[in-house]
C-alpha positions as a printed Julia matrix, in Angstrom:
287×3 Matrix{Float64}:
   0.0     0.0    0.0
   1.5     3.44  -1.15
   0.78    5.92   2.13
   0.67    9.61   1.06
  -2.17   10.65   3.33
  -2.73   10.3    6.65
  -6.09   11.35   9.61
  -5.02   12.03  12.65
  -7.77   12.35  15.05
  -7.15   14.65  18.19
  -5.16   17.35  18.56
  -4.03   17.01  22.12
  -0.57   16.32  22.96
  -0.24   13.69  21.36
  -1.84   14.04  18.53
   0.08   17.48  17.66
   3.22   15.31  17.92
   1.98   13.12  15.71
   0.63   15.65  13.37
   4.22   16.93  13.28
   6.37   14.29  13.05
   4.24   13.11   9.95
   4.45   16.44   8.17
   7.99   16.42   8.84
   8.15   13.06   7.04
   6.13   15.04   4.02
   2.9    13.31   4.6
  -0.09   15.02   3.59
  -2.0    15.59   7.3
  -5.94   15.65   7.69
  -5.86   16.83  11.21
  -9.18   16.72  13.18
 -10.51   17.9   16.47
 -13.84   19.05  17.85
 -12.89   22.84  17.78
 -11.55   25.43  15.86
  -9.74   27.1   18.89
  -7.73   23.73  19.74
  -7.04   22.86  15.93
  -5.18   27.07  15.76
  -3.62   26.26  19.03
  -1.97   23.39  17.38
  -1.01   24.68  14.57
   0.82   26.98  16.69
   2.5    24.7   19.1
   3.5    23.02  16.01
   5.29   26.15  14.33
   6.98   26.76  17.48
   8.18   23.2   18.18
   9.37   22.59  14.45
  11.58   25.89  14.8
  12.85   24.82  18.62
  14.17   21.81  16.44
  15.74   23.57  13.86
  17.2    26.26  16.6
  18.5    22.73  18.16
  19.66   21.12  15.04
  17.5    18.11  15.98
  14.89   18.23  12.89
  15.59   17.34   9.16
  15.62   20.77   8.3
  12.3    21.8    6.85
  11.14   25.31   7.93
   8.13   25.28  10.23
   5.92   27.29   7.34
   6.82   23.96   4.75
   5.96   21.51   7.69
   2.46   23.39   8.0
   1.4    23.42   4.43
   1.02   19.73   4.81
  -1.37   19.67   7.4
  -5.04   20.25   6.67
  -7.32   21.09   9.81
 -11.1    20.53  10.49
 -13.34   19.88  12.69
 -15.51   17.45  10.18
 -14.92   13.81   9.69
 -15.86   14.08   6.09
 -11.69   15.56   5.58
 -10.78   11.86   6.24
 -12.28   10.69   2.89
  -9.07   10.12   1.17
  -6.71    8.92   3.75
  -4.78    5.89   3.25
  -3.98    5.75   7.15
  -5.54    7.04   9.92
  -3.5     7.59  13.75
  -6.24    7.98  16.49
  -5.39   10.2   19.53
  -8.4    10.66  22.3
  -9.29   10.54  24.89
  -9.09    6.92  26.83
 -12.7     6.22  27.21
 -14.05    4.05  25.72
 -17.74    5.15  24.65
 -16.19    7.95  23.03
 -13.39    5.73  21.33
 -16.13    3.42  20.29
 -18.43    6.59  18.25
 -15.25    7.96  16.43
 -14.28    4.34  15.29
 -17.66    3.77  14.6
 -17.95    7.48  12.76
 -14.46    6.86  10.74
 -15.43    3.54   9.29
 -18.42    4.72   7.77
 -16.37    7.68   5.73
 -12.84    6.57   5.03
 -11.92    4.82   2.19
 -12.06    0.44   2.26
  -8.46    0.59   1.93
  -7.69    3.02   5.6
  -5.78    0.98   8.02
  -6.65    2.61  11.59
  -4.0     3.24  14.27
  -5.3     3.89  18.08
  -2.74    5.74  19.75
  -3.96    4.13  23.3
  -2.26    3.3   26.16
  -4.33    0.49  27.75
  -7.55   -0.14  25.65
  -7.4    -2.92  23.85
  -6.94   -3.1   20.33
  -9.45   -6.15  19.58
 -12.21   -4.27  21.07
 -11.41   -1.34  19.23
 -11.64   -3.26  15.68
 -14.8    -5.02  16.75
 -16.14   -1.15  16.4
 -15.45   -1.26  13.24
 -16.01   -3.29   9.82
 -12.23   -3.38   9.19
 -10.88   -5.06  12.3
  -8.11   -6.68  10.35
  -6.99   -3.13   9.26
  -6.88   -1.92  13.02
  -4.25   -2.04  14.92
  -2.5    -0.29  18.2
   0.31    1.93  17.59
   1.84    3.83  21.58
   3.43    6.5   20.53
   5.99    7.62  23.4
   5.91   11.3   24.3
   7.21   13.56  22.91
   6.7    12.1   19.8
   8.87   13.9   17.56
  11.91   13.29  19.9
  11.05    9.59  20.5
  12.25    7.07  18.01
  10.16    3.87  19.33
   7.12    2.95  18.97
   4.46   -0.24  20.9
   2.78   -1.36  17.91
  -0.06   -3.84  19.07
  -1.25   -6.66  16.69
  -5.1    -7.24  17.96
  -6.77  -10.25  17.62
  -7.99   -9.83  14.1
  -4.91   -7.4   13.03
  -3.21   -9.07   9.58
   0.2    -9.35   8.34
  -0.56   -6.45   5.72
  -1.67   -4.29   8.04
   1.09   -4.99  10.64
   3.36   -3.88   7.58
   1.96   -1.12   6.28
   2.35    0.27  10.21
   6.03   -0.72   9.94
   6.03    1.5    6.51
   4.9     3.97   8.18
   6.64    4.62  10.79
   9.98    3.65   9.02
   8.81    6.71   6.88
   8.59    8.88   9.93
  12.36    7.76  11.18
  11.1     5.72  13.54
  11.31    1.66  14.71
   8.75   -0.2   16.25
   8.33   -3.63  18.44
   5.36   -5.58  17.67
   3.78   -6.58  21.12
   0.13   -8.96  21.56
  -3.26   -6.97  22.52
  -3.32   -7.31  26.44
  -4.57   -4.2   28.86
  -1.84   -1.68  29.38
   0.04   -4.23  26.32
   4.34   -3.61  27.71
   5.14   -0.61  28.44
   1.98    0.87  30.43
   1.36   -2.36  32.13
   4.86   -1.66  34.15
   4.75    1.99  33.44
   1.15    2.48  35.04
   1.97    0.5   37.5
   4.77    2.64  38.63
   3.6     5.77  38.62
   0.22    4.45  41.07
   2.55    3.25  43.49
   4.75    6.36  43.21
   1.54    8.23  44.14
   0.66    6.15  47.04
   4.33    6.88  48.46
   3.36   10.5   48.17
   0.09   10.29  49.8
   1.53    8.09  52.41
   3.98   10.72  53.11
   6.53    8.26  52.8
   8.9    11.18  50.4
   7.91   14.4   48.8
   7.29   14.06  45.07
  10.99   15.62  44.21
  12.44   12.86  46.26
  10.42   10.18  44.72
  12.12   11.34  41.46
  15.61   11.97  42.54
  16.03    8.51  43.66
  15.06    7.27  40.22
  16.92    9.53  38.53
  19.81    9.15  40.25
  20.0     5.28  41.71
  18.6     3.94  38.88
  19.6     6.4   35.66
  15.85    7.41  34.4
  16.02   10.77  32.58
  12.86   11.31  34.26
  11.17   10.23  37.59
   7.55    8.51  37.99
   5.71   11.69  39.01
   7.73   14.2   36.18
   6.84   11.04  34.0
   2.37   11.52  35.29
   2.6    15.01  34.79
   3.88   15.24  31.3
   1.62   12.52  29.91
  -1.26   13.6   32.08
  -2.79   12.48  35.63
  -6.2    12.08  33.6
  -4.16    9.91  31.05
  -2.61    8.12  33.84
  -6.11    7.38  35.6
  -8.36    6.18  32.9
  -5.31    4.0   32.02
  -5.29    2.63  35.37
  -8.89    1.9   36.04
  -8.96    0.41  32.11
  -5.73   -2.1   34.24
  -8.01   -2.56  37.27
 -11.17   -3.39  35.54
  -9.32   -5.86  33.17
  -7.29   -7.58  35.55
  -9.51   -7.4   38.25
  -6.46   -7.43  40.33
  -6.03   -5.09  44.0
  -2.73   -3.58  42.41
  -4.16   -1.7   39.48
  -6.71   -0.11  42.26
  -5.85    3.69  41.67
  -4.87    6.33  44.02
  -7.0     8.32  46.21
  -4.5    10.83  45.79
  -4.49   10.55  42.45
  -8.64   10.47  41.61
  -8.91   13.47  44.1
  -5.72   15.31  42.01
  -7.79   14.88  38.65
 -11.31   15.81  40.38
  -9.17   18.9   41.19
  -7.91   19.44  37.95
  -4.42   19.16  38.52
  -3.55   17.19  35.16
   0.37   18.19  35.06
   2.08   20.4   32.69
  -1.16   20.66  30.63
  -2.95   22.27  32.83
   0.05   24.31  34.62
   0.14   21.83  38.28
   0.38   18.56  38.94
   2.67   17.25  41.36
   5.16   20.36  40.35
   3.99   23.87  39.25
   4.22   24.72  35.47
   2.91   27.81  35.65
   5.67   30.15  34.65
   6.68   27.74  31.93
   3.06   28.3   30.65
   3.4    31.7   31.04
């Protein structure tokens, strides 16, 4: 399959990083989001990062205006007619997963192979939304995404071989390698990572260390470039709790049961950088 156009759906944090690392690999972009306001905020968070790059000598070189001009922006499904590939970025719930799967299949073309960019829902019960569950697979993008060369790609129960490669296509277009992991909750990475960061939490609560300290001594003793709770704050408390209770539901298993502290943080909308405070203050860097 010859990939020239690709949806991505959401533009959060994630899906602006992927939005930008695919125009950066000259893809045409259909980007799509349920606002005007968040689609121009992206677009600008995507001018600025492109010429941070550049400033750092750490993109290929194409000027934030060129990188642009391949991204298309609405707020209507109907853009995603033509795509060849579509990379899915909301939200983890899943009744709202389950209407834009069910929305997409109906307009894009037989041929689409659909991408959820999820962290624990799994990929089988996202196809079975669908009338393509063969062409539906899970691909974790790592955050940032322009700065991260790996990728969790997640075969589902359905997912075939040609779909599996035109992922690896893909991303091999976009500079990036992949590991091909089964559909389980949380599939490698959040399954430990999730983990982690819950228990990290309950250390805080418990007032076992301050969240600094909690960090340091992974940083430090065991050589992370970031610690647990600098980890939940850039991905997103919110992120990190639907992820969880998707673990504790699945499993049915005591140690996925989330944090008090963390539930009462997100009830308090303290999401992390995104929303300026999490377990550090971001406000000046906002500002």
């Amino acid at each position: 399959m010859k990939l020239e156009t690709v949806g991505v759906i959401g533009a959060g944090v994630m899906g602006v990083g992927v939005a930008h690392s695919l125009a950066l690999a000259d893809f045409r972009v259909r980007l799509v989001d349920v606002t005007e306001e968040k689609l121009a905020k992206a677009r600008e968070l995507i001018r600025q990062n492109i010429r941070l790059q550049n400033m750092m000598k750490r993109g290929n070189g194409m000027s934030a205006d060129a990188a642009l001009a391949n991204i298309q922006c609405s707020t209507d499904y109907e853009i995603l007619r033509d795509v060849d590939f579509v990379v899915e970025n909301v939200i983890e719930n899943w009744p709202i997963k389950k209407e834009v799967y069910e929305t997409i299949d109906s307009i894009c073309p037989e041929h689409a192979v659909f991408a959820a960019n999820t962290s624990a829902i799994s990929i089988t019960r996202i196809g079975s939304a669908t009338n393509r569950a063969a062409q539906v697979l899970g691909m974790h993008f790592m955050n940032p995404v322009p700065m991260k060369s790996m990728v969790e790609m997640i075969r589902g129960y359905h997912t075939s071989d040609s779909t599996i490669s035109a992922g690896k296509e893909l991303l091999r277009q976009m500079g990036k390698e992949c590991v091909v992991v089964q559909d389980s909750p949380g599939f490698v990475s959040n399954r430990v990572l999730m983990l982690t960061v819950n228990e990290a939490i309950f250390l805080v609560q418990d007032r076992v260390a301050a969240p600094e300290e909690v960090d340091h001594i992974f940083r430090e003793c065991f050589g992370h470039k970031m610690g647990p709770l600098e980890t939940a704050d850039l991905i997103g408390l919110d992120t990190i709790l639907y992820s969880v209770e998707v673990l504790y539901e699945s499993f049915n298993d005591d140690k996925y049961r989330p944090c008090p502290l963390l539930k009462k943080m997100v009830d308090a909308g303290l999401h992390g950088r995104k929303t300026g405070h999490g377990f550090y203050n971001y406000q000046e860097v906002l500002a």
